[in-house]
C-alpha positions in Angstrom: -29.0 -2.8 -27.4 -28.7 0.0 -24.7 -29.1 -2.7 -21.9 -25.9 -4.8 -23.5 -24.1 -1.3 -23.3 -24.9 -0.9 -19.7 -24.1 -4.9 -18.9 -20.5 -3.5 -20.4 -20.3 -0.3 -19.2 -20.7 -1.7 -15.3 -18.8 -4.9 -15.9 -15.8 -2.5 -17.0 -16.6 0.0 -13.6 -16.7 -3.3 -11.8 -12.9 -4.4 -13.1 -11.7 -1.0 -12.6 -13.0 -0.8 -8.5 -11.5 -4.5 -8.4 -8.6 -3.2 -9.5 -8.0 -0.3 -7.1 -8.7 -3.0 -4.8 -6.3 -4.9 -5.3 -4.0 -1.5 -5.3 -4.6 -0.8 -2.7 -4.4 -4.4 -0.8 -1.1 -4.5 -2.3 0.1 -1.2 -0.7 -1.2 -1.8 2.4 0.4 -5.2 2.4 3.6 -3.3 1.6 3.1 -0.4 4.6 2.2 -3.6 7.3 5.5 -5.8 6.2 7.9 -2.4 6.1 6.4 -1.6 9.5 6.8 -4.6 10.9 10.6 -5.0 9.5 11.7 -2.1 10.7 9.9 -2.3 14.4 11.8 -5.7 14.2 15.2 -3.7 14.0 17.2 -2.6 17.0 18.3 1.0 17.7 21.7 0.5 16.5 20.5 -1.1 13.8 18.2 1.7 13.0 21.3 4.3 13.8 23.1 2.8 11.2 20.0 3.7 8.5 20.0 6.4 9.8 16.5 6.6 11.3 15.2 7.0 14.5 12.6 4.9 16.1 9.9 7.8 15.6 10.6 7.9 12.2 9.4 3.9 11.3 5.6 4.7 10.7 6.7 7.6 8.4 9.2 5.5 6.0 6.8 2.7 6.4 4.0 4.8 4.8 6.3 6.3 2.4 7.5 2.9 1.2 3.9 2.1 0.3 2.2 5.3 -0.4 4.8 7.5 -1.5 4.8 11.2 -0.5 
């Protein structure tokens, strides 16, 4: 009986680090595509956000991460 709780026990540790995988794939995916929009953008284009070309990897990161 003790080894069916442990086959559980891991196969739920094993969904949970799948899980914050996929978390964090999904944020990272998020970061790279906001990046990658914004470099896109010209500085007048970025003027009229309101943002400043040393300001993309910042929002970027915020987009996906928070603060």
């Amino acid at each position: 009986m003790a080894l069916a709780q442990d086959i559980q026990l891991n196969d739920s540790g094993f969904a949970a680090m799948k899980s914050k995988l996929f978390e964090a794939l999904a944020r990272r995916k998020v970061y790279r595509q906001t990046l990658n929009e914004l470099r896109s953008l010209s500085s007048r284009e970025l003027n009229d956000l309101g943002l400043h070309s040393s300001m993309i990897t910042r929002v970027a990161y915020e987009a996906a991460y928070g603060k």
